[in-house]
C-alpha positions as CSV (number, residue, x, y, z in Angstrom):
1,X,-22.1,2.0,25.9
2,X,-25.0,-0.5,26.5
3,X,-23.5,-3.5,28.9
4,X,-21.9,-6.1,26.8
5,X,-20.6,-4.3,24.3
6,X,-17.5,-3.7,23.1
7,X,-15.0,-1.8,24.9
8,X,-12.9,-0.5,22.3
9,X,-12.5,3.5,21.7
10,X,-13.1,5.1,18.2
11,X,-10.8,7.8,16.9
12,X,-11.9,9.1,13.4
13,X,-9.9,10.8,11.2
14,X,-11.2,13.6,8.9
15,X,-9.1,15.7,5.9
16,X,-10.0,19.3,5.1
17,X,-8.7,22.3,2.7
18,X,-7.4,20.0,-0.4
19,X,-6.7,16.4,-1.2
20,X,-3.3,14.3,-0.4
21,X,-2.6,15.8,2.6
22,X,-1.6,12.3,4.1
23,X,-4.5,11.1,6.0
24,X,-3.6,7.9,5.3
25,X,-0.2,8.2,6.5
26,X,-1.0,10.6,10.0
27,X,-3.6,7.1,10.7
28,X,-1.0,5.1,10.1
29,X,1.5,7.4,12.6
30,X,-0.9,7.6,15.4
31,X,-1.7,3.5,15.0
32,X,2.1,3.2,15.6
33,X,2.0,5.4,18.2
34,X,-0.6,3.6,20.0
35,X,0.6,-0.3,19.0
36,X,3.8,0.9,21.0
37,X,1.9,2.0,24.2
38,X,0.7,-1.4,24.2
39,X,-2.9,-0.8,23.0
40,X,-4.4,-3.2,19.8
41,X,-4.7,-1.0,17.2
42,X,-6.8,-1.6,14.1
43,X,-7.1,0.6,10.7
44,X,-10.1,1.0,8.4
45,X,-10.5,3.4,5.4
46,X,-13.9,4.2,4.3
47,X,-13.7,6.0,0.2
48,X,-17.0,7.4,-0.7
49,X,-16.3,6.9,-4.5
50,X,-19.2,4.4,-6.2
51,X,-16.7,1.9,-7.1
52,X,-17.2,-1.1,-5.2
53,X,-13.2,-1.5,-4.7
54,X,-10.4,0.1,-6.7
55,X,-9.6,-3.3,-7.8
56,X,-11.0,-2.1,-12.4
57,X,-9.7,1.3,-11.7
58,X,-6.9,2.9,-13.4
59,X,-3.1,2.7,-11.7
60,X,-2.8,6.5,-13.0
61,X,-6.0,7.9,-11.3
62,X,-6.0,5.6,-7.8
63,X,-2.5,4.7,-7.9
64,X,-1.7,0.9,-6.6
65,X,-3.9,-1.6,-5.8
66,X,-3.1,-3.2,-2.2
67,X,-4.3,-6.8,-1.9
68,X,-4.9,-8.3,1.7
69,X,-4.0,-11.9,2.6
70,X,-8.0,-12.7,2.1
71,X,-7.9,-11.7,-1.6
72,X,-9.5,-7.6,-0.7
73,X,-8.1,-5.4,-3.4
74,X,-8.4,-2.2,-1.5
75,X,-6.7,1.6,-1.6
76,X,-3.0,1.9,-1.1
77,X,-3.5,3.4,2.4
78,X,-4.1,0.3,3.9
79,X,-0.7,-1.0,2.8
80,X,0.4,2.0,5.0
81,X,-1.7,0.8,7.9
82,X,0.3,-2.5,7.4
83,X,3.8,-1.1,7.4
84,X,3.1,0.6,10.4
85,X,1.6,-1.1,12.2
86,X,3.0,-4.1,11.4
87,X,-0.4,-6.3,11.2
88,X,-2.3,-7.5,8.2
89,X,-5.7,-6.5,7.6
90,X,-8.5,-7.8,5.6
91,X,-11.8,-7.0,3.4
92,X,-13.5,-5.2,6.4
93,X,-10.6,-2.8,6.7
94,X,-11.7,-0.7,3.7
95,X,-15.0,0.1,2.9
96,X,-16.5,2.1,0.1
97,X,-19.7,3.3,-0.7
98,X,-19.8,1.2,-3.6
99,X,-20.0,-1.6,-1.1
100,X,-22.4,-0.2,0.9
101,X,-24.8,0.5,-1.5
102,X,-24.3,-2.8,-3.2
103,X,-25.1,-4.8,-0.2
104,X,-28.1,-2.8,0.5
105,X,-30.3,-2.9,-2.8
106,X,-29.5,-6.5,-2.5
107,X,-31.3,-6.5,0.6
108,X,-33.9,-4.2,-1.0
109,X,-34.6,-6.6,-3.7
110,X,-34.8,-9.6,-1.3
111,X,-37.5,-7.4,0.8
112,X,-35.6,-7.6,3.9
113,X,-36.6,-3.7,4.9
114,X,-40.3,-5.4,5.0
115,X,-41.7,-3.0,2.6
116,X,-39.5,0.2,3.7
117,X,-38.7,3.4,2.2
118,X,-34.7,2.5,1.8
119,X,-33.0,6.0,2.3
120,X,-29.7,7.4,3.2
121,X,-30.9,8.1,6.7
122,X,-31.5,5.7,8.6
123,X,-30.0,2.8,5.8
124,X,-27.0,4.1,4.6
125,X,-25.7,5.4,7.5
126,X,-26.6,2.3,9.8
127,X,-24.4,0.2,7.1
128,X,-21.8,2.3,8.0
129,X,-21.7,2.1,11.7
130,X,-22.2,-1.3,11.5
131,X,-18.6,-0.9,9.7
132,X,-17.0,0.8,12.6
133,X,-18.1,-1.8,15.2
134,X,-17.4,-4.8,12.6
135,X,-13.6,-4.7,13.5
136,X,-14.0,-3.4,17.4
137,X,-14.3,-7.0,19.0
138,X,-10.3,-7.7,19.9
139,X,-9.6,-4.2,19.7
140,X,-8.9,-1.4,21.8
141,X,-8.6,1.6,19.7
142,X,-10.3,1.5,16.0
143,X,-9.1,3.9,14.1
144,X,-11.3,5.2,10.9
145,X,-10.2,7.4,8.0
146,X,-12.8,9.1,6.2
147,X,-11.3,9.3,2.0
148,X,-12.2,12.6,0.6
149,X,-12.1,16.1,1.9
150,X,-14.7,17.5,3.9
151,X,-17.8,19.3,1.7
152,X,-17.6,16.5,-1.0
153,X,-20.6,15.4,-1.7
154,X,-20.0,11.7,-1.7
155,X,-18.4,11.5,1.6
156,X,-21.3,13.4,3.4
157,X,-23.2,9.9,4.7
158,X,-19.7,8.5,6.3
159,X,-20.0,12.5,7.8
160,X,-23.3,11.5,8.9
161,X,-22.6,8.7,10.1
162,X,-19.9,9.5,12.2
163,X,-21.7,11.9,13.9
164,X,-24.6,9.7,14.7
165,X,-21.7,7.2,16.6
166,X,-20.4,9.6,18.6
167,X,-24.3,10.3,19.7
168,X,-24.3,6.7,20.4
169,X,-21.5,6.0,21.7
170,X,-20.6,9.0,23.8
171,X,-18.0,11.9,23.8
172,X,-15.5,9.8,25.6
173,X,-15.4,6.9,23.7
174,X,-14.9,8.4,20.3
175,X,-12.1,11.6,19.1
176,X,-12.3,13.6,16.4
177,X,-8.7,14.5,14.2
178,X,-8.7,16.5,11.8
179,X,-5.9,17.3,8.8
180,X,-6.2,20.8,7.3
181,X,-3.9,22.9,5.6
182,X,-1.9,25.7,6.5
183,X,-0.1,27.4,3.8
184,X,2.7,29.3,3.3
185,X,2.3,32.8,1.0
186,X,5.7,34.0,0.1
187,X,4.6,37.0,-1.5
188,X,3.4,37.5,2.4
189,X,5.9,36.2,4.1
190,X,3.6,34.4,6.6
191,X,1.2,31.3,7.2
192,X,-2.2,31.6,6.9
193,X,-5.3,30.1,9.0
194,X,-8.2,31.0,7.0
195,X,-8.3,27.9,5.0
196,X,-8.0,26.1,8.7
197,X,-11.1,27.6,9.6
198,X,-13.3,27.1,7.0
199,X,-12.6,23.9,6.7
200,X,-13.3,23.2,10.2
201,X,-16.4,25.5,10.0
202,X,-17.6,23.3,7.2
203,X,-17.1,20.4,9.9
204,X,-19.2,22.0,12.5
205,X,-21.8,22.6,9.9
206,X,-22.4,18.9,9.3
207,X,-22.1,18.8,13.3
208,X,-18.7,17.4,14.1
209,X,-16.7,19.4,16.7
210,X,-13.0,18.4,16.1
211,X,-10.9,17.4,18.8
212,X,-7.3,17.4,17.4
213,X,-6.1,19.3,14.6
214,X,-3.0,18.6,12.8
215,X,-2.1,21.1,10.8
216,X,0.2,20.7,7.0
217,X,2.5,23.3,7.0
218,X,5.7,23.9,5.1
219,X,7.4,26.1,7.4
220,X,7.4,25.3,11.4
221,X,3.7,26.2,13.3
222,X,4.8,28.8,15.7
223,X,2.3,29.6,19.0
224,X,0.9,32.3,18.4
225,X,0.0,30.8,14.7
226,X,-1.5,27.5,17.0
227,X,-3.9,29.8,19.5
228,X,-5.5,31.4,16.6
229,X,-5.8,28.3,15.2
230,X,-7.1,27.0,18.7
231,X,-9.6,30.2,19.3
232,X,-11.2,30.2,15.7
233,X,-11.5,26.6,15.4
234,X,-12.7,25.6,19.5
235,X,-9.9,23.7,20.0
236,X,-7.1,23.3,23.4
237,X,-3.9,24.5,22.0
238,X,-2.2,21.6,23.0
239,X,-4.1,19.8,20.1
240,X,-3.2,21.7,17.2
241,X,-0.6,19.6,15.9
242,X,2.2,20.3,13.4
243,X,2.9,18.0,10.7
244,X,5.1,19.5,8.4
245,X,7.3,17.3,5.8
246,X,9.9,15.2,6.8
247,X,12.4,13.4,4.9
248,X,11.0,9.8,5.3
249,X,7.3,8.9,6.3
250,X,8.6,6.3,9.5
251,X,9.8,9.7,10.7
252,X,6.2,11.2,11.3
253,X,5.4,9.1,14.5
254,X,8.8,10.8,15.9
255,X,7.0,13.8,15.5
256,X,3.8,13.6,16.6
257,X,5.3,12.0,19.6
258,X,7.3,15.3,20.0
259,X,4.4,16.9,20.0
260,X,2.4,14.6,22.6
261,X,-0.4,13.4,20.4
262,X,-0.5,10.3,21.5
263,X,-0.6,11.6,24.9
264,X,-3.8,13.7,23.9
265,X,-5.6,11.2,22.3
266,X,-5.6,8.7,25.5
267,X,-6.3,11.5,27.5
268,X,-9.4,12.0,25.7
269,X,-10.3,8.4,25.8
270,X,-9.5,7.3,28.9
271,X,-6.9,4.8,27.9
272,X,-4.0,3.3,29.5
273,X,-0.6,1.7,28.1
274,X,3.0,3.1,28.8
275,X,5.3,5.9,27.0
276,X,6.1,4.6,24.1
277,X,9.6,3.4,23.3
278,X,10.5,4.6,20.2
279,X,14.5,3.7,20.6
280,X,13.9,1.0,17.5
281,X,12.1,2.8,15.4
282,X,14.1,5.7,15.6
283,X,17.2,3.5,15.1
284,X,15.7,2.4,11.8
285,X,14.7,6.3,10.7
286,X,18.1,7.4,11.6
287,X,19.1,4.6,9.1
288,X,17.2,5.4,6.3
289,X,18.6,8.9,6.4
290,X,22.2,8.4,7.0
291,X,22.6,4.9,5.8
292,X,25.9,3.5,7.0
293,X,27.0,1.7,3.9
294,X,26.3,4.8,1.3
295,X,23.6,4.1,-1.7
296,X,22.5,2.4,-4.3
297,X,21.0,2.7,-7.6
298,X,18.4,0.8,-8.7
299,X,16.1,1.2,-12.1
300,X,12.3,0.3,-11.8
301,X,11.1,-0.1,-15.1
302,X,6.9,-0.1,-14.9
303,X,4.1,0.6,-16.9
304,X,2.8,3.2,-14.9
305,X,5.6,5.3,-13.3
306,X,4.3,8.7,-14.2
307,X,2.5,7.9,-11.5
308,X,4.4,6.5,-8.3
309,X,1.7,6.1,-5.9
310,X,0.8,3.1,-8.3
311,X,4.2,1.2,-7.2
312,X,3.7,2.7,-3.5
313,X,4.8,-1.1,-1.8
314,X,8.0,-1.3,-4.1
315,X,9.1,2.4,-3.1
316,X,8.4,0.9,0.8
317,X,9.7,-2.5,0.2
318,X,13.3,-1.3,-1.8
319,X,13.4,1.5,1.4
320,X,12.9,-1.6,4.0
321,X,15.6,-3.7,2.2
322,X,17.8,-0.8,2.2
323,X,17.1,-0.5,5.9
324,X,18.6,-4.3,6.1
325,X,21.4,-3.9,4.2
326,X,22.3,-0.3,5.9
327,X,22.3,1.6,2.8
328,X,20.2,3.9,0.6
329,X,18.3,3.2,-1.8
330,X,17.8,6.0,-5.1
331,X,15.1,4.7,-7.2
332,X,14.7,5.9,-11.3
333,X,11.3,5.1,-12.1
334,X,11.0,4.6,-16.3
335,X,8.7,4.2,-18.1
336,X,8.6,1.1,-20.2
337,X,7.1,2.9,-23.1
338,X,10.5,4.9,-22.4
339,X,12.8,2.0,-22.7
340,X,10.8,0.5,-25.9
341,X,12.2,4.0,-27.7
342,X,15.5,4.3,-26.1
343,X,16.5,0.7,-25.9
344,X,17.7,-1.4,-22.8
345,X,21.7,-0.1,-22.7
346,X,20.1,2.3,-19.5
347,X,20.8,-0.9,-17.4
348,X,24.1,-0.3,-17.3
349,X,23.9,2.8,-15.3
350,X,22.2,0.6,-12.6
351,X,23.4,-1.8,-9.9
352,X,19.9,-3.5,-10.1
353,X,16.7,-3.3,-12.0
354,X,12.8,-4.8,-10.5
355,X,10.4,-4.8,-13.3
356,X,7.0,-4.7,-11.3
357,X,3.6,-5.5,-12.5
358,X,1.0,-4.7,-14.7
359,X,-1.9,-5.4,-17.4
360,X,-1.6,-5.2,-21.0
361,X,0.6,-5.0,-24.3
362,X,1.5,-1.3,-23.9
363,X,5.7,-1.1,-23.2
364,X,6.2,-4.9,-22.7
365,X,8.2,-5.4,-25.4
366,X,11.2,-3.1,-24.1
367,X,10.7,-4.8,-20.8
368,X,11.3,-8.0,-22.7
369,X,14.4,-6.2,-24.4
370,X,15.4,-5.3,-21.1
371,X,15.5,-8.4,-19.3
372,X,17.7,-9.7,-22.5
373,X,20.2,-7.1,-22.0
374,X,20.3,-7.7,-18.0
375,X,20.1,-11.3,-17.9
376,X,23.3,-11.2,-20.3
377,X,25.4,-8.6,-18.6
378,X,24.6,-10.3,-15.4
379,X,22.8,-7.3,-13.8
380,X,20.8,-8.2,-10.4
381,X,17.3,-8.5,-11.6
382,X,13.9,-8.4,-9.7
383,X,11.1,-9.9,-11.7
384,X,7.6,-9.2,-10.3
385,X,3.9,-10.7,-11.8
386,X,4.4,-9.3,-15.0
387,X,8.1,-9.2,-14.5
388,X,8.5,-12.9,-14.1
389,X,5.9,-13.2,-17.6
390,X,8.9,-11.4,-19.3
391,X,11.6,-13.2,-18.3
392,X,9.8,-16.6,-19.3
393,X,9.1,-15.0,-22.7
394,X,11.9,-13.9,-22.9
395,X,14.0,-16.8,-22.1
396,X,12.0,-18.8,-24.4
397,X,12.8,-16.5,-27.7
398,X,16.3,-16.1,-26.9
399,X,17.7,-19.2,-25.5
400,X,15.2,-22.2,-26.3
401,X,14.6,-21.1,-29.6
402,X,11.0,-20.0,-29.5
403,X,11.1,-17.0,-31.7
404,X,7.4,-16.4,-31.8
405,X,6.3,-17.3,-27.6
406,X,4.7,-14.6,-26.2
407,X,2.0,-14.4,-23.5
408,X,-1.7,-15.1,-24.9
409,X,-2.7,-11.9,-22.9
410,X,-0.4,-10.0,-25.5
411,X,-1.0,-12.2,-28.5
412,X,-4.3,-14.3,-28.7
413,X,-3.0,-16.1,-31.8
414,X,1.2,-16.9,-30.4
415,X,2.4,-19.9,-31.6
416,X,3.7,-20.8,-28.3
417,X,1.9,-19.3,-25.6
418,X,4.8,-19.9,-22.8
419,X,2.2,-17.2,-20.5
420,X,-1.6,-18.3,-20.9
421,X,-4.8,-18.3,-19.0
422,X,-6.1,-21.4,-16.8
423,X,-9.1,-23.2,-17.6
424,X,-10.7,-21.5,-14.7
425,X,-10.0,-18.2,-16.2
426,X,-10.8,-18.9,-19.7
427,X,-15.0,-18.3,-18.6
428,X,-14.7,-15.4,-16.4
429,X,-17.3,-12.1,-17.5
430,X,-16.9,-9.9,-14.8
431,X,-13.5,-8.2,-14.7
432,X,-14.1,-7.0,-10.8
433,X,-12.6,-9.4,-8.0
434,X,-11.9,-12.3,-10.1
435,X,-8.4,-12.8,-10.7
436,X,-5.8,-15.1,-8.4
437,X,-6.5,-12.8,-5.6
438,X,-4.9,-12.8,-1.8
439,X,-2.3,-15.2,-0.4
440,X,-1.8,-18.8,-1.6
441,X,1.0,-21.3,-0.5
442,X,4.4,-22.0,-2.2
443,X,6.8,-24.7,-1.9
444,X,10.2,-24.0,-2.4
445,X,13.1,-26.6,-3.6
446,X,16.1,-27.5,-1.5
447,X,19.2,-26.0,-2.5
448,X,17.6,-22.9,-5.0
449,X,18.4,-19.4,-3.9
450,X,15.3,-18.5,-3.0
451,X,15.2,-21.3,-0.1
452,X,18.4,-20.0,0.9
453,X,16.7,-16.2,1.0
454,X,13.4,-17.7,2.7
455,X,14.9,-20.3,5.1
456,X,11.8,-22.0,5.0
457,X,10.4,-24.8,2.6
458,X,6.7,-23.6,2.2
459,X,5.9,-19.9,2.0
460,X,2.6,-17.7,1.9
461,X,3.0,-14.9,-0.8
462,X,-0.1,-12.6,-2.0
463,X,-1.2,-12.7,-5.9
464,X,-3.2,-10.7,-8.2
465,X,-3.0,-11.9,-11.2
466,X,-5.1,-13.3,-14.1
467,X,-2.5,-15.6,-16.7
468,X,0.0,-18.1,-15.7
469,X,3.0,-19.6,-16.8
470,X,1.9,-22.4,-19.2
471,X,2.4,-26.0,-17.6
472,X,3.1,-27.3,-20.9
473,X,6.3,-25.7,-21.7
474,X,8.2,-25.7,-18.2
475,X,10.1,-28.9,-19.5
476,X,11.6,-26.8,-22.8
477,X,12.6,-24.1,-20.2
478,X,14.2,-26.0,-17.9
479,X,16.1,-27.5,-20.5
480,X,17.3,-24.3,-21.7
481,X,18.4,-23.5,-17.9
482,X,16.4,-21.8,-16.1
483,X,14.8,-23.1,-12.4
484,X,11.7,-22.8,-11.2
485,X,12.0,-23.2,-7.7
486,X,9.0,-22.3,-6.3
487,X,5.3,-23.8,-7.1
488,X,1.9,-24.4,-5.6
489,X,1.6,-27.5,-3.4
490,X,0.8,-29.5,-6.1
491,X,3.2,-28.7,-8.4
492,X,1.7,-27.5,-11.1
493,X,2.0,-23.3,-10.7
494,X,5.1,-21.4,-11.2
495,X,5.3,-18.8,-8.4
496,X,9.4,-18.6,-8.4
497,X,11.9,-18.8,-11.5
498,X,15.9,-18.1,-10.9
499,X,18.9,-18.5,-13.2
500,X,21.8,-20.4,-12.0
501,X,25.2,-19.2,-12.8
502,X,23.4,-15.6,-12.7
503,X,24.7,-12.9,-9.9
504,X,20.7,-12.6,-8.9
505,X,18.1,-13.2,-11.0
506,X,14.6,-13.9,-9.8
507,X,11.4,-13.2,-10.0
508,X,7.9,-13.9,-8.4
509,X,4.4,-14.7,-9.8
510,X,3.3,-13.3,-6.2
511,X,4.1,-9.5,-5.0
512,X,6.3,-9.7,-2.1
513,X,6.0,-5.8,-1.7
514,X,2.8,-6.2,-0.1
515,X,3.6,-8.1,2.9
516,X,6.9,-5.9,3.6
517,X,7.4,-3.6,6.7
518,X,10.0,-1.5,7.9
519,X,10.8,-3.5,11.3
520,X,10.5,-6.5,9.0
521,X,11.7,-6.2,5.5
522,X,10.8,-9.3,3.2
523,X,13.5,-11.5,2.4
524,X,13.5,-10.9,-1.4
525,X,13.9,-6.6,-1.0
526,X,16.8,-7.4,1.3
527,X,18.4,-9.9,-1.0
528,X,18.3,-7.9,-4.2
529,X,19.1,-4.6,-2.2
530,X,21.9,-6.7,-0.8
531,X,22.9,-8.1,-4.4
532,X,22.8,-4.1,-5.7
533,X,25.3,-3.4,-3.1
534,X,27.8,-6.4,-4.3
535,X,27.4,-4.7,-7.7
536,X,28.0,-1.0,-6.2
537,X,31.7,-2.5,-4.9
538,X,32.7,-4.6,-7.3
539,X,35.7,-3.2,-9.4
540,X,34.9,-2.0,-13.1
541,X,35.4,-4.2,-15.9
């Protein structure tokens, strides 16, 4: 590198053979890894889909939507790269080529290329390394996953691009990983490699030489499986690495330190630090497995649970509180569609239920059925976003005596619109990145449960949301007894409600789930966790 630049080293991580092999999650191990030698570790995920972020896509094709402190609404992975390694990121952290093309026909249209030919080579792919080095400044090690599987059309310019850096950067400031498959035929009896290869032959055809290769396996990668892997593919044998499933995802970085990954990579780059100590972290593991206390049973009643990955930071966040409170936690996900045609008697087979987020009419009212039943059989409840918007309409048609309220997203023409939209909202066209996006203070009163669960009077909580509860009928709420603890600085947001006299019931206009982490779990998962448990022991009726 040219004198003055940046010093960090680039590790790139590639996925081969099919989709969801857990690139996200193998980044997110080796980050760890490498945060616990004592390097500073940064995550970035570049997607090559068109959309400019996943923030208009559906929760049943991308799964969740993670939202950084700075108001980003980027993929779920980076709430991985959080959790692990225990640092929030921010817009430049995920890239996709949505982004990347935006930004440059802007610049096309202003007639900053001076009259150009704008093309893939050198533009697009100059965006892109401009990407990697963005983030390299305080860094030591930036670590870039490339979405997609290798051969995919879309992703072949962050291919390209990535092979241009190394060319500029040199062979020992940047590795190569790649994940590839290595499957199990039972009619055979035996793993097989060939997939291995062409993947990686695919890779050398764009003109990327791997470095590391973890290999997905369902049954243990033996040696002899591991040199032909290393002699067909060009790599050392003590960089194919194993990776095959393990009962909780905090366990991975136990395993590729088994293996000496970490070792690898900062041999290849030069790098310094110490052996990890992993003594916490597999402390924590070892609870998540064998929790201490025995389990729980929780209900999460969502709008999308046919898919989980869309509710990926509650999963984390209930495991993390579990974690604090030294038990398990067994989650039911139903769908609310579910509970509008079986009814809300299921919450008694639970010692808590969270209602998450989410957009639109479809199954809210048997969430608002449901938060009847458990706010009057005194059932620890968890109301997130949309889960605190049906406790306040709720509330309002069952115990102030607003029959009609609903939320104006619901029912444009309510006669008491207890959940509406701000004046700021009431104009907005584009759908895209305009919501109440990223984190925004809160003020918590003295004496309410959730200072007690905080300890602090102001918090910082992350949003995404478009309607709020309407200012004009807190007063007829409170009244009726319920507490809103929590608002913006100036009072005039509801961003915490609670119900006095109730075992635990609260929810959050903000999602706590995104700001959780395993050595850290946030207050609120380790309070209701903890208020499940109370349940578990007390005595039946």
């Amino acid at each position: 590198m040219t004198s003055g630049e940046s010093s960090a080293k680039y590790v790139f991580i590639t996925g081969g053979v099919v989709s969801s092999l857990g690139k996200g999650i193998a980044a997110a191990s080796i980050g760890r890894l490498l945060r616990e030698r004592g390097l500073r570790v940064t995550i970035q995920k570049f997607d090559p889909y068109l959309n400019v972020d996943p923030g208009t896509m559906s929760p049943f094709q991308h799964g969740e939507v993670f939202v950084t402190d700075d108001g980003a609404e980027t993929d779920l992975d980076l709430g991985h790269y959080e959790r692990f390694i225990d640092e929030s990121l921010s817009q430049p952290n995920n890239i996709t080529s949505g982004m990347v093309y935006q930004d440059i026909i802007a610049r096309e249209r202003r007639g900053d290329f001076l009259g150009a030919t704008v093309q893939v080579v050198p533009h697009v792919t100059d965006a892109i390394k401009n990407a990697i080095t963005r983030l390299a400044g305080e860094y030591d090690v930036v670590i870039t996953e490339i979405g997609g599987t290798v051969g995919d059309i879309e992703s072949l310019p962050f291919m390209e691009a990535i092979r241009q850096f190394r060319q500029d950067v040199g062979r020992r400031e940047s590795l190569f990983i790649h994940l590839t498959l290595v499957p199990y035929i039972a009619a055979a009896g035996e793993l097989k490699t060939k997939p291995t290869q062409h993947s990686v032959r695919e890779l050398l055809g764009i003109g990327i030489q791997p470095d590391i290769l973890i290999c997905r396996a369902e049954q243990r990668v033996g040696e002899e499986i591991r040199k032909k892997i290393a002699r067909f593919c060009n790599v050392d044998v003590s960089k194919v690495i194993e990776s095959r499933d393990v009962d909780t995802i905090y366990e991975l970085p136990l395993s590729y330190r088994a293996q000496q990954l970490d070792d690898r990579i900062c041999e290849h780059l030069g790098l310094g630090g110490w052996p990890p100590d992993l003594s916490e972290w597999t402390a924590m593991v070892n609870t998540i497995k064998n929790p201490p206390r025995g389990r729980v049973k929780v209900a999460v009643v969502g709008k999308y649970t046919e898919l989980q990955d869309a509710y990926k930071s509650i999963a984390e966040a209930l495991t993390h509180g579990g974690i604090a409170n030294e038990v398990g936690v067994d989650v039911d996900w139903l769908s609310s569609e579910w509970v509008d045609n079986r009814g809300a008697d299921f919450a008694n087979e639970y010692h808590g239920v969270l209602l998450p987020g989410g957009f639109g009419l479809r199954g809210v009212s048997g969430k608002v059925e449901a938060v009847r039943q458990i706010r009057e059989k005194k059932i620890p409840y968890f109301g997130i976003c949309l889960g605190l918007q049906c406790a306040i309409i709720e509330f309002a048609r069952n115990v102030c005596g607003l029959a009609n309220s609903n939320s104006a997203e619901f029912d444009g023409d309510t006669e008491d619109p207890v959940i509406s939209l701000l004046d700021s909202q009431q104009r907005v066209v584009d759908m895209g990145g305009t919501m109440r996006l990223g984190a925004y203070a809160c003020r918590l009163d003295q004496g309410s449960l959730a200072r007690e669960i905080y300890g602090e009077e102001e918090i910082s909580e992350r949003h995404r949301h478009r309607y709020e509860v309407n200012p004009t009928y807190t007063g007829a709420l409170e009244d009726g007894g319920m507490r809103f603890s929590g608002k913006s600085p100036d009072g005039n947001l509801v961003e915490v409600l609670e119900l006095p006299g109730h075992p635990f019931f609260i929810a959050t206009q903000f999602h706590p789930e995104l700001k959780s982490r395993p050595t850290r779990p946030h207050p609120l998962f380790e309070a209701f966790v903890g208020a499940a448990a109370i349940r578990r022991d007390q005595p039946a009726a």
